[in-house]
PANU-364474 format. One record per residue: x, y, z negated of N, C-alpha, C, CB in turn; residue number from 1. Coordinates in steps of 0.05 Angstrom, whole numbers. Atoms other than C-alpha are relative to their C-alpha. Glycine has a CB too. Example, Ala and Ser with C-alpha at 12.3 -4.5 7.8 and 13.67 -1.06 7.14 Angstrom:
<nodes>
<nx->18; ny->-24; nz->0; cax->246; cay->-90; caz->-156; cx->18; cy->24; cz->0; cbx->-20; cby->1; cbz->-25; n->1>;
<nx->-16; ny->-24; nz->1; cax->273; cay->-21; caz->-143; cx->-15; cy->22; cz->-14; cbx->9; cby->9; cbz->29; n->2>;
</nodes>
This chain:
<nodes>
<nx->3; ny->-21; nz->21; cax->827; cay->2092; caz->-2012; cx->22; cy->-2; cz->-20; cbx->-27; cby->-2; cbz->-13; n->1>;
<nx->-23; ny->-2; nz->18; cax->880; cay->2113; caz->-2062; cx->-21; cy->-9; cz->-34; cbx->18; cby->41; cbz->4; n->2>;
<nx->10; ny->14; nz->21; cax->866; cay->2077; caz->-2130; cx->2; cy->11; cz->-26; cbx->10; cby->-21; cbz->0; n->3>;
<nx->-8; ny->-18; nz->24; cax->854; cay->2115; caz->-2201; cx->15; cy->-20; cz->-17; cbx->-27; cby->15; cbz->-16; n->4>;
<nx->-12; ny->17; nz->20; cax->901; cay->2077; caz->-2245; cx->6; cy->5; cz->-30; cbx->21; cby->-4; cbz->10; n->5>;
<nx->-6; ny->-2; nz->29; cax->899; cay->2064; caz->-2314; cx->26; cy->-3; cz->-6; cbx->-14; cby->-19; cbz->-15; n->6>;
<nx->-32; ny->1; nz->14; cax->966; cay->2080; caz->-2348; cx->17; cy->-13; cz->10; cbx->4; cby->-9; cbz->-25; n->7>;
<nx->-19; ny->15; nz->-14; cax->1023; cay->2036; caz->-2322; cx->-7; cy->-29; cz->19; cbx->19; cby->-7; cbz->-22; n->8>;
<nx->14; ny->21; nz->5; cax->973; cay->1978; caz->-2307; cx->10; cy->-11; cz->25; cbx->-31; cby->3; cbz->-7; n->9>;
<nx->-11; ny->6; nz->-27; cax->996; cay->1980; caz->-2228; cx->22; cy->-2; cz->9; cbx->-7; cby->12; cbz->14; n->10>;
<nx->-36; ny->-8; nz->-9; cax->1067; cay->2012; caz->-2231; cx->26; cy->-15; cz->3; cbx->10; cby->15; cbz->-18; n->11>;
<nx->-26; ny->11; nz->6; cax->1108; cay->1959; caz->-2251; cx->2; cy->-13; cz->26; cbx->2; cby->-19; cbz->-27; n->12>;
<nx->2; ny->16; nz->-21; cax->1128; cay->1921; caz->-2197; cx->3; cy->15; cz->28; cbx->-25; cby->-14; cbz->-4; n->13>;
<nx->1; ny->-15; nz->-31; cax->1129; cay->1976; caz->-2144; cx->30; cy->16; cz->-1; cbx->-33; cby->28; cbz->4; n->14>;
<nx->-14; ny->-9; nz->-9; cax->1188; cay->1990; caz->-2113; cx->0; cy->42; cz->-2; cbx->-4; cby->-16; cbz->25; n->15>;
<nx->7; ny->-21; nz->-7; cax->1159; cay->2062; caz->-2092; cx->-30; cy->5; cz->-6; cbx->8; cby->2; cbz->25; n->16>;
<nx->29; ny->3; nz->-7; cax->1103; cay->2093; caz->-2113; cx->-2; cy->41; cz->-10; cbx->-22; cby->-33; cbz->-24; n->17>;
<nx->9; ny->-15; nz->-5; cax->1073; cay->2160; caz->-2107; cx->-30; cy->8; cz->-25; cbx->0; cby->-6; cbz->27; n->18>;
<nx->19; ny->0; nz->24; cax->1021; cay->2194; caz->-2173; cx->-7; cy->24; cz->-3; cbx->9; cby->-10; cbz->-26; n->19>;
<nx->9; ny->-30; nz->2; cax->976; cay->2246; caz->-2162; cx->-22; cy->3; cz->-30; cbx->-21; cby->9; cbz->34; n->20>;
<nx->25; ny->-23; nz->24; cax->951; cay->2283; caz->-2231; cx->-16; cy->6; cz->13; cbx->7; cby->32; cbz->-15; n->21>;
<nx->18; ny->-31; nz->-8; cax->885; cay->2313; caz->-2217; cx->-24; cy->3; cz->-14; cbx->-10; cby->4; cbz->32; n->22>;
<nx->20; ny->-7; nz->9; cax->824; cay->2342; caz->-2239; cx->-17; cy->11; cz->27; cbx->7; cby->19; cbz->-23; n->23>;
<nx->15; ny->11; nz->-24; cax->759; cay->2324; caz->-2200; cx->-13; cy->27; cz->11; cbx->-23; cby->-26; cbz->-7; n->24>;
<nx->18; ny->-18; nz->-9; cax->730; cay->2388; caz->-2198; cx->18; cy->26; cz->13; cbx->-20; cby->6; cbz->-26; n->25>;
<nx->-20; ny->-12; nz->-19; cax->799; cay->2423; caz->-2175; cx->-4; cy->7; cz->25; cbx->19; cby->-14; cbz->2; n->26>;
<nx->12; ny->3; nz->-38; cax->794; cay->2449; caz->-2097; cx->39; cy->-4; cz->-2; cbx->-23; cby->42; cbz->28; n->27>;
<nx->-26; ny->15; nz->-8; cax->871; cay->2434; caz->-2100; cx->1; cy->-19; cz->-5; cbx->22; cby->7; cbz->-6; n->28>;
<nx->1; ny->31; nz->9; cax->872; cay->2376; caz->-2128; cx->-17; cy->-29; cz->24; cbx->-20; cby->2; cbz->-33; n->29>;
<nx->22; ny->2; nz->-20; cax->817; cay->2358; caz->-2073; cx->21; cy->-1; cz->22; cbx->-23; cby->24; cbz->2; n->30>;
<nx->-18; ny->2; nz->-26; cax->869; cay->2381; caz->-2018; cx->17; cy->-17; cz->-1; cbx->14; cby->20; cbz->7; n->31>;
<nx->-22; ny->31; nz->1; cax->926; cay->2341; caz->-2047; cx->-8; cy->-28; cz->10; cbx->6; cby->-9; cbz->-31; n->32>;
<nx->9; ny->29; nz->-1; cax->886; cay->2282; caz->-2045; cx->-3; cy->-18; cz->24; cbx->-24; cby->1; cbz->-9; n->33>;
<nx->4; ny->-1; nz->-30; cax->865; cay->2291; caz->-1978; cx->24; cy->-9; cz->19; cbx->-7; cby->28; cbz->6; n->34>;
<nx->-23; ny->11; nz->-20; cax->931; cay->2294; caz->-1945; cx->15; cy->-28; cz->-15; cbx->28; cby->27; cbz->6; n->35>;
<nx->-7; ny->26; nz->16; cax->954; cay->2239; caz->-1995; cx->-10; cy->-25; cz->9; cbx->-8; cby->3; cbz->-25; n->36>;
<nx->19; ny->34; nz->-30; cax->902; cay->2185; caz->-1957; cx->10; cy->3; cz->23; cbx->-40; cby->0; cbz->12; n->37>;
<nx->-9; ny->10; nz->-35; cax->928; cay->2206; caz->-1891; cx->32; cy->-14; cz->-13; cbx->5; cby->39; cbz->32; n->38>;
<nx->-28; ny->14; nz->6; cax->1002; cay->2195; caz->-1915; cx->12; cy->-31; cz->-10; cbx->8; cby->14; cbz->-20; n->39>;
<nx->5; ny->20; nz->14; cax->985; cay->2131; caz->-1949; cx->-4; cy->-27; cz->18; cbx->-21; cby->7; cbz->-15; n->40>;
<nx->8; ny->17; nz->-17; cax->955; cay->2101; caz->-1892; cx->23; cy->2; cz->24; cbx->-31; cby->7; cbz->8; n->41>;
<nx->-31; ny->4; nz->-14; cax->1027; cay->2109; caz->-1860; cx->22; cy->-13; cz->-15; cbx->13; cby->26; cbz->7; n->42>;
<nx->-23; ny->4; nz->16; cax->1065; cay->2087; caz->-1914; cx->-5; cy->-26; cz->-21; cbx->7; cby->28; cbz->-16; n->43>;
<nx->8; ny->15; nz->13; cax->1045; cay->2018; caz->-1936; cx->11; cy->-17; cz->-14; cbx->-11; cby->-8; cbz->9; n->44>;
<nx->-17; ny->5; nz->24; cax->1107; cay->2006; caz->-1974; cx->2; cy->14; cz->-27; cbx->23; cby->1; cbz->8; n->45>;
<nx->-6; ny->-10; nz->35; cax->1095; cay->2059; caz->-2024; cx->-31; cy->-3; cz->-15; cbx->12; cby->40; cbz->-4; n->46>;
<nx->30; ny->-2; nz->10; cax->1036; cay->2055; caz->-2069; cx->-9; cy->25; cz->-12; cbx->-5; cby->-21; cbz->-20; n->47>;
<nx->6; ny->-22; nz->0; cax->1000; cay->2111; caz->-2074; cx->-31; cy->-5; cz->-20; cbx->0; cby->12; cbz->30; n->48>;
<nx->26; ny->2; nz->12; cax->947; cay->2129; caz->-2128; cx->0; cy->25; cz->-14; cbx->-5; cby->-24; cbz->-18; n->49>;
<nx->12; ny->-24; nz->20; cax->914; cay->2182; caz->-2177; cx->-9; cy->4; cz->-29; cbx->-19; cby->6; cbz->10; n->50>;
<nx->1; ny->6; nz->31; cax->904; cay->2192; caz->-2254; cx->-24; cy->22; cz->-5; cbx->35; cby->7; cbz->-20; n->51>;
<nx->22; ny->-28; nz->15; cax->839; cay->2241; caz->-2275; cx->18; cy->7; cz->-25; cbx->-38; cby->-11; cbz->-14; n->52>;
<nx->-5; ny->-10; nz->24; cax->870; cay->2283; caz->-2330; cx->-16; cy->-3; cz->-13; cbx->7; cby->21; cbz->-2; n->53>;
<nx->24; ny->-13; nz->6; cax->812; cay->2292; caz->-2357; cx->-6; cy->-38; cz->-18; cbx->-23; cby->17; cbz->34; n->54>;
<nx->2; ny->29; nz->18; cax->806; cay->2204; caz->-2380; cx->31; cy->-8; cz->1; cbx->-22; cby->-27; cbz->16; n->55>;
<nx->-26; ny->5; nz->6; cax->880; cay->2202; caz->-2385; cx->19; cy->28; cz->-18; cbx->13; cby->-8; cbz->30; n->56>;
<nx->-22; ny->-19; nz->12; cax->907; cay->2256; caz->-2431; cx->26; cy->-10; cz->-9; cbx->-10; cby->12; cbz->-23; n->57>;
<nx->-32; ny->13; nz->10; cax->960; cay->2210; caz->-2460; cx->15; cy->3; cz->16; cbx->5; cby->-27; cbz->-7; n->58>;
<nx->-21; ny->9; nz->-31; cax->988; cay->2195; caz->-2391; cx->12; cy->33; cz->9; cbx->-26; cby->-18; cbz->35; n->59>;
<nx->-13; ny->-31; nz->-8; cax->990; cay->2272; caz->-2375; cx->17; cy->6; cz->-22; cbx->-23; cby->27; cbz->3; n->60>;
<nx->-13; ny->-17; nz->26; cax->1017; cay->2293; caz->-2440; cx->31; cy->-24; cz->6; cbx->-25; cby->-4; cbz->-41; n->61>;
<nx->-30; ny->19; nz->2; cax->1071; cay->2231; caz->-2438; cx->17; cy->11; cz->30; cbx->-7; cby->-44; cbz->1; n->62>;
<nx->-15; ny->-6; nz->-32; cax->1088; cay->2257; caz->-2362; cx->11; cy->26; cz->-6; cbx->-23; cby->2; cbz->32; n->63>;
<nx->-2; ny->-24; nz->2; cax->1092; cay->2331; caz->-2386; cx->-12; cy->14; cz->20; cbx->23; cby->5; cbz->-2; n->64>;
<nx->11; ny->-9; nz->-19; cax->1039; cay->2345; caz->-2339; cx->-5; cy->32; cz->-5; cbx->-22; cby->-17; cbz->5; n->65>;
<nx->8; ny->-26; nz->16; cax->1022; cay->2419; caz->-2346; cx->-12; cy->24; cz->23; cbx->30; cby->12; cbz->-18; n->66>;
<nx->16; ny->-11; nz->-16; cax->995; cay->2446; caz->-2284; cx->-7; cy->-25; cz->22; cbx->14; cby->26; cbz->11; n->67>;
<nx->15; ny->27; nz->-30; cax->954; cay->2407; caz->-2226; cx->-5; cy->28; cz->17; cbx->-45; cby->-28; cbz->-8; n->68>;
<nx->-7; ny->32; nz->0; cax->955; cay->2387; caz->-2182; cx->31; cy->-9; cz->1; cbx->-13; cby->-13; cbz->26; n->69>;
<nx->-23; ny->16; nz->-3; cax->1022; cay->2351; caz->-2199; cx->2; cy->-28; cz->14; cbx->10; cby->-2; cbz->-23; n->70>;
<nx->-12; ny->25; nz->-13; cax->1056; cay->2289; caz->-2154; cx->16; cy->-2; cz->-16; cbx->11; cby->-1; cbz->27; n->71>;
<nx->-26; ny->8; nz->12; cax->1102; cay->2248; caz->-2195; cx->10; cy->-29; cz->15; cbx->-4; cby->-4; cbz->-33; n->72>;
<nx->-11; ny->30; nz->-13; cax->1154; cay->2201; caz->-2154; cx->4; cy->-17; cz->-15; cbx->24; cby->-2; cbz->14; n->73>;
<nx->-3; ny->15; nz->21; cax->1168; cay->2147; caz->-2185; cx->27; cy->-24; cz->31; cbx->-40; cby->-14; cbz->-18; n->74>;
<nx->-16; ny->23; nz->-13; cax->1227; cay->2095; caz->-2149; cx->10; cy->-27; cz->-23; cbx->29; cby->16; cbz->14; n->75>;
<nx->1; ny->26; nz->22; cax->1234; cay->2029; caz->-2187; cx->1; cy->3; cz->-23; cbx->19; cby->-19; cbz->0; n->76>;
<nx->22; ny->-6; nz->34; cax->1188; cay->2054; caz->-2242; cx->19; cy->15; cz->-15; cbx->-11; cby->-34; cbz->-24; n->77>;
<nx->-16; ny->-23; nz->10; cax->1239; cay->2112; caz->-2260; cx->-15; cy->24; cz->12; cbx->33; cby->-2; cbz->8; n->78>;
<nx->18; ny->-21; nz->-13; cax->1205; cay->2181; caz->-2246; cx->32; cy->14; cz->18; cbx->-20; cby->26; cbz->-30; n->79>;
<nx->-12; ny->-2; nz->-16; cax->1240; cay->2199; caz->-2193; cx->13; cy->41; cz->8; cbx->-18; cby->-18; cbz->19; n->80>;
<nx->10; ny->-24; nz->-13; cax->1212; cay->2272; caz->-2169; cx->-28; cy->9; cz->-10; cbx->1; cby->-4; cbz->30; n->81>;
<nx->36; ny->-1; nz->8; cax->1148; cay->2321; caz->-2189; cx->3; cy->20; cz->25; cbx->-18; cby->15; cbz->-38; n->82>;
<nx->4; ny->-23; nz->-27; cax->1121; cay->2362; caz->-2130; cx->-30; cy->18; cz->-20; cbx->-14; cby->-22; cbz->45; n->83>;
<nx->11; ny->-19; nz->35; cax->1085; cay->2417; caz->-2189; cx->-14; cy->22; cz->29; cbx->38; cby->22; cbz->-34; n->84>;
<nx->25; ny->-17; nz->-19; cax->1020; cay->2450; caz->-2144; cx->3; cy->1; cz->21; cbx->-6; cby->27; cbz->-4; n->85>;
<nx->3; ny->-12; nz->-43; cax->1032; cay->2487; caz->-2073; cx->26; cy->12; cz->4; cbx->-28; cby->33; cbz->13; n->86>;
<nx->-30; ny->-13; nz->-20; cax->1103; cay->2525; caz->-2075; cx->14; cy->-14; cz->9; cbx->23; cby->16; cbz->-12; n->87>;
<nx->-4; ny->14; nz->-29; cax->1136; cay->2470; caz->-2044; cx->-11; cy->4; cz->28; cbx->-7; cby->-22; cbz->-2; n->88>;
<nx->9; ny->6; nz->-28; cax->1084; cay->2463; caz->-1993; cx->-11; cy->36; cz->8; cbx->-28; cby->-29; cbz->0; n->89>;
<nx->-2; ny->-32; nz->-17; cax->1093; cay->2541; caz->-1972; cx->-26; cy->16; cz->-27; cbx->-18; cby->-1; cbz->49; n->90>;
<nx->26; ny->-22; nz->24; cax->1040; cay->2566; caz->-2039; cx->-27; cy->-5; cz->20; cbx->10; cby->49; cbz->-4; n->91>;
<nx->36; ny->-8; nz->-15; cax->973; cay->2563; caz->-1988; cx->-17; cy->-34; cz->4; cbx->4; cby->20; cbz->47; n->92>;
<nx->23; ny->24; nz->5; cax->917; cay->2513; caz->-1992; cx->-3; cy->-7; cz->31; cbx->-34; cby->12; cbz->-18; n->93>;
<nx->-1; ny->17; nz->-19; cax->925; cay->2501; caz->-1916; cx->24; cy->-7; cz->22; cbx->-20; cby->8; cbz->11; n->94>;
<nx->-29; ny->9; nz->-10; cax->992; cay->2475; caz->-1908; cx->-15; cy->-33; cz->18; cbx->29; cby->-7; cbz->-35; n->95>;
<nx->0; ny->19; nz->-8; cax->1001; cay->2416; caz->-1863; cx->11; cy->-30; cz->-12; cbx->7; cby->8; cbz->18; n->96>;
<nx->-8; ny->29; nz->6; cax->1002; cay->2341; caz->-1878; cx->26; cy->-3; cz->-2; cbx->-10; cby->-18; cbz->18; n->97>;
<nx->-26; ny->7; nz->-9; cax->1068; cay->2333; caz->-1842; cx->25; cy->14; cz->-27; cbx->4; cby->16; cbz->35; n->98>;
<nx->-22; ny->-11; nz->23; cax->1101; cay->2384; caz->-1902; cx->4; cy->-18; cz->-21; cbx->-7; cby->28; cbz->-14; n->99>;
<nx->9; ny->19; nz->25; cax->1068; cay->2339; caz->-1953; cx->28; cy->-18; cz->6; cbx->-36; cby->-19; cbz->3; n->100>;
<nx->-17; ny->16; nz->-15; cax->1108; cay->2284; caz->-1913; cx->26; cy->4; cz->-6; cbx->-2; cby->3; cbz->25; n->101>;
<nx->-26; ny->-2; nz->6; cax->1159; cay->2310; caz->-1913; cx->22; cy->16; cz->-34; cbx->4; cby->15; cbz->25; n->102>;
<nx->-12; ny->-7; nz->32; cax->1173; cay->2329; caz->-1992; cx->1; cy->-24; cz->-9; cbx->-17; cby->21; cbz->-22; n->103>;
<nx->5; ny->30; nz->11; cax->1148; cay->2259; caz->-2006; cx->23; cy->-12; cz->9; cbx->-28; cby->-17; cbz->12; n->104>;
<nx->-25; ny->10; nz->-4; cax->1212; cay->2240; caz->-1965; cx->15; cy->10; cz->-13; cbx->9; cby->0; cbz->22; n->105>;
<nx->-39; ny->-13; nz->18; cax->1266; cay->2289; caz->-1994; cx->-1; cy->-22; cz->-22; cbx->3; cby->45; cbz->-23; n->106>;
<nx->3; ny->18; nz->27; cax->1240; cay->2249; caz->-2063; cx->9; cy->-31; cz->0; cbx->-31; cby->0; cbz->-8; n->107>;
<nx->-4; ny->35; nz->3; cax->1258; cay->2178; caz->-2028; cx->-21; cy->-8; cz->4; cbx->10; cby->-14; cbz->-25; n->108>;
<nx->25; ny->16; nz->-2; cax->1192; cay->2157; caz->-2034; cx->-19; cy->-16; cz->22; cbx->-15; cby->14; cbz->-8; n->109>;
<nx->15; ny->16; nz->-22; cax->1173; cay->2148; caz->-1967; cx->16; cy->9; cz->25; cbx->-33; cby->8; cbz->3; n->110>;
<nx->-20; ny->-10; nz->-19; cax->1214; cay->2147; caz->-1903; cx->-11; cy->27; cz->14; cbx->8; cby->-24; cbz->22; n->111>;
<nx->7; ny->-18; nz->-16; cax->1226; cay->2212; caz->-1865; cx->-17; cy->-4; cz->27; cbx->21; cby->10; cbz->4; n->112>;
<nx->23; ny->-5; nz->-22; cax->1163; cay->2228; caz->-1817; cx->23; cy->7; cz->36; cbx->-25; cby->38; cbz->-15; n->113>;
<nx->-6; ny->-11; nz->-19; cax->1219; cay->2248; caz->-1761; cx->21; cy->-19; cz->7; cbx->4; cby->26; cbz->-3; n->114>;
<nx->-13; ny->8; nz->0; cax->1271; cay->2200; caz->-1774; cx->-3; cy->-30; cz->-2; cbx->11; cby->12; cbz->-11; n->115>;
<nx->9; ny->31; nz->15; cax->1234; cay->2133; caz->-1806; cx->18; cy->-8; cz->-18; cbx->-3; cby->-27; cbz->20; n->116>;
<nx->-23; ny->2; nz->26; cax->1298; cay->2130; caz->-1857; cx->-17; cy->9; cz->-21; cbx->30; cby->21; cbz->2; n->117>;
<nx->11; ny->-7; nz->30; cax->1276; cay->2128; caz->-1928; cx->24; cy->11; cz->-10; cbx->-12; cby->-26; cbz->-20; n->118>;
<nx->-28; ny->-14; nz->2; cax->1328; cay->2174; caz->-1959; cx->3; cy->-22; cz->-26; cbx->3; cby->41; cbz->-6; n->119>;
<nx->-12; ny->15; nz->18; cax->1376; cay->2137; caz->-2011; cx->11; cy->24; cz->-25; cbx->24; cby->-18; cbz->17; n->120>;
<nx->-13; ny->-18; nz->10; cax->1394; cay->2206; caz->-2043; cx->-22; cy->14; cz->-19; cbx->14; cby->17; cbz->22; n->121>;
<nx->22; ny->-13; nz->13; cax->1336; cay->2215; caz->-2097; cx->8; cy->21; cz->-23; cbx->-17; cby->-21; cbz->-11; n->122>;
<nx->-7; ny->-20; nz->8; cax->1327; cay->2273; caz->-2125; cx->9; cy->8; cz->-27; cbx->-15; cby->11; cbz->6; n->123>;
<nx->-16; ny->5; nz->17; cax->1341; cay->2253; caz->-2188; cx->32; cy->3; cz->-10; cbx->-6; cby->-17; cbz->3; n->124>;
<nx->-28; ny->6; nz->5; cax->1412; cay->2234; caz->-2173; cx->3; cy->25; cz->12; cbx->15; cby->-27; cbz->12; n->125>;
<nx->0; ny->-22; nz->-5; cax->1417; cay->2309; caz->-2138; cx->3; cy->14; cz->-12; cbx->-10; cby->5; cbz->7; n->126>;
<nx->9; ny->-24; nz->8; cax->1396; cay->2352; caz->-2185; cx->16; cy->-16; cz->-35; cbx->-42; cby->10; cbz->8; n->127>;
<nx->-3; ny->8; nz->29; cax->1426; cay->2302; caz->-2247; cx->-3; cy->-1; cz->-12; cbx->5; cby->0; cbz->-11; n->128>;
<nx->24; ny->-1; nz->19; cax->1368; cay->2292; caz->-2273; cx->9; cy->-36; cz->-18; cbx->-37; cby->3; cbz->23; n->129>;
<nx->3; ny->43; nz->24; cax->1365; cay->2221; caz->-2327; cx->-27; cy->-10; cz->20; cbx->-20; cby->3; cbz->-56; n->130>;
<nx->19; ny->5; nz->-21; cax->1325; cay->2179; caz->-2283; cx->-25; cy->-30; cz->-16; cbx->24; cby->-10; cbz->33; n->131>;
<nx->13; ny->10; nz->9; cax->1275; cay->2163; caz->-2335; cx->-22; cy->22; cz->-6; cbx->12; cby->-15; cbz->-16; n->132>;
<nx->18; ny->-13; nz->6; cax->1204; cay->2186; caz->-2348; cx->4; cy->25; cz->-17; cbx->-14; cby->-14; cbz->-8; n->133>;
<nx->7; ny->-20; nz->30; cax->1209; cay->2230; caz->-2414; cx->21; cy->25; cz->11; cbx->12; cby->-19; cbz->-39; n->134>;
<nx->-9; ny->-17; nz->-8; cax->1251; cay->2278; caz->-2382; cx->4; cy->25; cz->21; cbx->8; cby->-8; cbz->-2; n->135>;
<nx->11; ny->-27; nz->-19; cax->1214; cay->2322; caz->-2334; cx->-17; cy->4; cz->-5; cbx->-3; cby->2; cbz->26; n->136>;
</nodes>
């Protein structure tokens, strides 16, 4: 099972890790989650977990959370990448796992589903983003 984590309490220390915002009573937030355990249980180098908005406002507000369900990458505890609701994954509530998969790779976070390469090209350094929290 993916683990609700209090504020940084798990993060440090992880190479890779994967942070789904959500709210429990969400039906997206619900889907995310869903393909998020299958992906997880392939990917037992990244750590994968979840934050309730709802007993973490600080954490959302310090992330600039502002719609759910948000993913925030994270690569050696720098925010890496946010995957912000469903237009990534085509806008529709029954996209496939494998897309998930594969956004979670563009981000680095977890090797490509087609290739097993973890990309080295995060999106961060792409898009020239500062590759620290307070800035997405």
């Amino acid at each position: 099972p993916i683990p609700c984590v209090p504020w940084q309490s798990q993060t440090s220390g992880q190479q890779y890790m994967v942070l789904h915002f959500n709210h429990p009573s969400f039906e997206r937030c619900k889907i995310i989650d869903k393909h998020l355990r299958m992906i997880a249980q392939k990917n037992l180098d990244t750590m994968f977990a979840h934050v309730n908005v709802t007993k973490a406002k600080f954490l959302a507000t310090h992330m600039k959370i502002k719609t759910l369900p948000t993913i925030c990458c994270f690569i050696d505890g720098s925010l890496c990448d946010k995957v912000i609701g469903f237009d990534d994954l085509g806008g529709v509530d029954d996209f496939k796992t494998g897309m998930l998969a594969m956004r979670l790779a563009r981000a680095g976070v977890i090797p490509d589903p087609a290739t097993k390469k973890k990309s080295t090209d995060c999106v961060a350094a792409r898009l020239r983003l500062p590759r620290h929290t307070g800035d997405r």
